[in-house]
KELUMMAR-717932 format. One record per residue (C-alpha): residue in three letters; x, y, z. Coordinates in steps of 0.25 Angstrom, whole numbers, plus 5000, padded with zeros to 4 digits. Layout:
<atoms>
rest;px;py;pz
ala;X;Y;Z;
...
</atoms>
This chain:
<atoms>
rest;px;py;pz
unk;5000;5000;5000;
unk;5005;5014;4997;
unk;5010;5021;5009;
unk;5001;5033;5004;
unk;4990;5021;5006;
unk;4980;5026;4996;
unk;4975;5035;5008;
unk;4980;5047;5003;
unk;4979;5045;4989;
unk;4971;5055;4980;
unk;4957;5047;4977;
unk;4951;5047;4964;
unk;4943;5057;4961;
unk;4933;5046;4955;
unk;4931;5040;4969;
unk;4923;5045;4980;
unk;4931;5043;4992;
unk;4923;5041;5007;
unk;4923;5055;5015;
unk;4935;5047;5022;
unk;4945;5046;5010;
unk;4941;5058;5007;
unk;4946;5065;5021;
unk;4958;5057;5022;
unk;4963;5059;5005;
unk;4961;5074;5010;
unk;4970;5072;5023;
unk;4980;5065;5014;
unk;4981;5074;5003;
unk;4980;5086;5011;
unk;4995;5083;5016;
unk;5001;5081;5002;
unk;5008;5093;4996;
unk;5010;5098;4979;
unk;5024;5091;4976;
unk;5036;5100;4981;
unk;5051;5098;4980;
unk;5056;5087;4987;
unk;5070;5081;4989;
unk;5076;5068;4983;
unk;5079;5062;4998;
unk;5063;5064;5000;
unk;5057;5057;4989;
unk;5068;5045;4993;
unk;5061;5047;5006;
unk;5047;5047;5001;
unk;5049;5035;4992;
unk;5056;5028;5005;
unk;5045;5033;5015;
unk;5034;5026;5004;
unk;5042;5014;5004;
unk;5043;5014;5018;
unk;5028;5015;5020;
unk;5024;5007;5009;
unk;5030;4995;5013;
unk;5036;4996;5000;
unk;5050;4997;4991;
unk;5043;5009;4984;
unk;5035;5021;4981;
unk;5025;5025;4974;
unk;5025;5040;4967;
unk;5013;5044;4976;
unk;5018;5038;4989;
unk;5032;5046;4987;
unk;5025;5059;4985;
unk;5016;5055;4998;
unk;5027;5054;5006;
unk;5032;5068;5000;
unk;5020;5073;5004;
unk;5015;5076;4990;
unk;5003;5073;4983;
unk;5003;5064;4972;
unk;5000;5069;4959;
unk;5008;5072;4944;
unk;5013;5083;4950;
unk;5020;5077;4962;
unk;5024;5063;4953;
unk;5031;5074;4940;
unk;5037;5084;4952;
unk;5045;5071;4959;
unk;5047;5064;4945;
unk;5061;5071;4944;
unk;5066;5068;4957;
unk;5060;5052;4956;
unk;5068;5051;4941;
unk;5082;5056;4947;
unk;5081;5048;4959;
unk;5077;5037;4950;
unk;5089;5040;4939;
unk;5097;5042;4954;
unk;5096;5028;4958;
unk;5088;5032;4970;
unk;5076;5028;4967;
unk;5067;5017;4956;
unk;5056;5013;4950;
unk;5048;5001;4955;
unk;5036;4994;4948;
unk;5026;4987;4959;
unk;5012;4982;4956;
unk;5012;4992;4944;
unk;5015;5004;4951;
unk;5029;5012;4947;
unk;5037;5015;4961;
unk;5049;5022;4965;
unk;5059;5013;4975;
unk;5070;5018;4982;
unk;5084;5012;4975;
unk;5096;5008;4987;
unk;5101;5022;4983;
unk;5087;5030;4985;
unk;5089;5022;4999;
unk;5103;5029;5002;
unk;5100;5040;4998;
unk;5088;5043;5006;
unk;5095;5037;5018;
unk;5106;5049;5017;
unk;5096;5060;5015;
unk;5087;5055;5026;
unk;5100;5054;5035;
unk;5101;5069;5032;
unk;5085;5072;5033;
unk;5084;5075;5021;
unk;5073;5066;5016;
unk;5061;5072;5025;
unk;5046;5068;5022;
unk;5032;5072;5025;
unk;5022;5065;5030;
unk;5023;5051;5026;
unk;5009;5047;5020;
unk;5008;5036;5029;
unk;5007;5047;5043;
unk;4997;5055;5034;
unk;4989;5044;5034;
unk;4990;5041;5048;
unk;4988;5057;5051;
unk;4974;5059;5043;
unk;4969;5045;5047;
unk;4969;5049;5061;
unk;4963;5063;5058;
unk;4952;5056;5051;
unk;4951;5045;5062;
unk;4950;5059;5072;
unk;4940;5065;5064;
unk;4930;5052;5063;
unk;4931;5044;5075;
unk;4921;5050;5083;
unk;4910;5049;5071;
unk;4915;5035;5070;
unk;4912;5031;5086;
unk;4899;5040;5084;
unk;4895;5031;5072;
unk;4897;5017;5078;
unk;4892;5022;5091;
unk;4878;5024;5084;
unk;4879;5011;5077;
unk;4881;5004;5089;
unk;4868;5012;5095;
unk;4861;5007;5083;
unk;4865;4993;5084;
unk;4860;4993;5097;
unk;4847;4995;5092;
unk;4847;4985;5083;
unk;4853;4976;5094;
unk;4840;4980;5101;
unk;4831;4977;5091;
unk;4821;4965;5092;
unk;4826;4960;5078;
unk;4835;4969;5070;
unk;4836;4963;5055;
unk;4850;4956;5050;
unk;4851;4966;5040;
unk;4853;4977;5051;
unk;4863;4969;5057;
unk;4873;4968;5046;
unk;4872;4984;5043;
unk;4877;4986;5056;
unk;4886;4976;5057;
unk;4893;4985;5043;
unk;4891;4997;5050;
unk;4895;4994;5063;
unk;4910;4988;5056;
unk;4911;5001;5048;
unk;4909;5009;5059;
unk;4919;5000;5068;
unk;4929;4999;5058;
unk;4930;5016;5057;
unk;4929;5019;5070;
unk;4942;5007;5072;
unk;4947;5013;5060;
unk;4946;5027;5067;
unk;4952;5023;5080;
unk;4965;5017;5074;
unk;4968;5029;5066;
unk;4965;5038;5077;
unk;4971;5031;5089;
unk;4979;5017;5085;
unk;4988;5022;5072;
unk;5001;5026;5075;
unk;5007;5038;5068;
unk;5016;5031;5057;
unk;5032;5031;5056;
unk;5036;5034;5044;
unk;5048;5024;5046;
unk;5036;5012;5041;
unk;5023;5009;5034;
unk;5011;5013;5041;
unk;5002;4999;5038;
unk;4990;4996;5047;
unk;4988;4980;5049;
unk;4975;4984;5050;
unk;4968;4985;5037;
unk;4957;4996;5034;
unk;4961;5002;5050;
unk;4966;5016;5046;
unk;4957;5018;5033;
unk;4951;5030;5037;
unk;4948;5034;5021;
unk;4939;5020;5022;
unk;4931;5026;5034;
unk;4918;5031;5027;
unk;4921;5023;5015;
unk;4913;5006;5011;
unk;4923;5000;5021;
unk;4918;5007;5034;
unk;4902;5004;5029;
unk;4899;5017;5020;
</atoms>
């Protein structure tokens, strides 16, 4: 999985993305700056960085100019084009083919190279995508966790009822039981995002063993039961 994770990608204007994609897209694109001037030791760093937190030997294009902290757009790919070719002719760097997508690699020399600027502090980064992701999820987790306990704490009211009734149909029964998993798993989801999930170190990947516990842009979407 790409250490942007998706999360942060542009969606396709085509698609009608849940108010929770939405919010969070926003969040994302919101840190991501217009291409600027950037050193050779940083993009070594960005494309290490991705490697890093892709659990990887390689980087995309797009998670290289998320670890800049740029958008990803022609604009950002022909404005790093130069410096990509003369790292490339440099030996620092190469071209890697994996399930049909065309990466960039660190060479052994890229590898020096970056460890002398980097012992000299010259290879700073941003943000690394994998903490922004971390950060927004746990603003959005802040912002809807109370409407979460709200929502399931009146399903349970209304489950009582039905518990109450003399003979509630089986129909009625199955419908909650969708509600009541949606709700649980959001308010779960929620509560890991918000009080369980530990800032990130960059020095590693960020992987959750838990599938589906930190989709927050899944929140309002067919998986939580809208």
């Amino acid at each position: 999985m790409s250490t942007t994770d998706k999360d942060g990608d542009a969606p396709s204007k085509e698609i009608e993305l849940p108010e929770s994609a939405r919010r969070f897209h926003g969040l994302y694109r919101s840190d991501l700056n217009r291409v600027e001037p950037v050193s050779d030791a940083q993009i070594l760093a960005a494309i290490h960085r991705a490697e890093v937190h892709d659990e990887q030997d390689d980087a995309s294009r797009a998670d290289i100019a998320a670890h800049l902290g740029f958008a990803h757009n022609s604009w950002t790919t022909k404005r790093l084009r130069p410096q990509i070719d003369a790292l490339r002719a440099a030996g620092r760097i190469c071209d890697v083919r994996r399930n049909g997508l065309d990466l960039l690699a660190l060479t052994a020399a890229g590898r020096r190279a970056l460890e002398t600027a980097q012992s000299k502090g010259a290879a700073i980064l941003p943000e690394s995508p994998q903490h922004r992701k971390w950060r927004h999820s746990r603003t959005m987790a802040e912002d809807r966790i109370d409407g979460f306990r709200e929502a399931l704490r009146t399903s349970m009211a209304e489950v009582g009822v039905l518990l109450d009734a003399e003979q509630a149909p089986s129909d009625a029964w199955f419908e909650f039981g969708k509600r009541l998993s949606a709700e649980c798993k959001r308010l779960g989801s929620a509560t890991h995002c918000l009080f369980e999930w530990a800032e990130p170190d960059d020095a590693g990947a960020d992987v959750d063993e838990v599938l589906g516990r930190r989709g927050v842009v899944s929140w309002d979407s067919d998986y939580y039961g809208h």
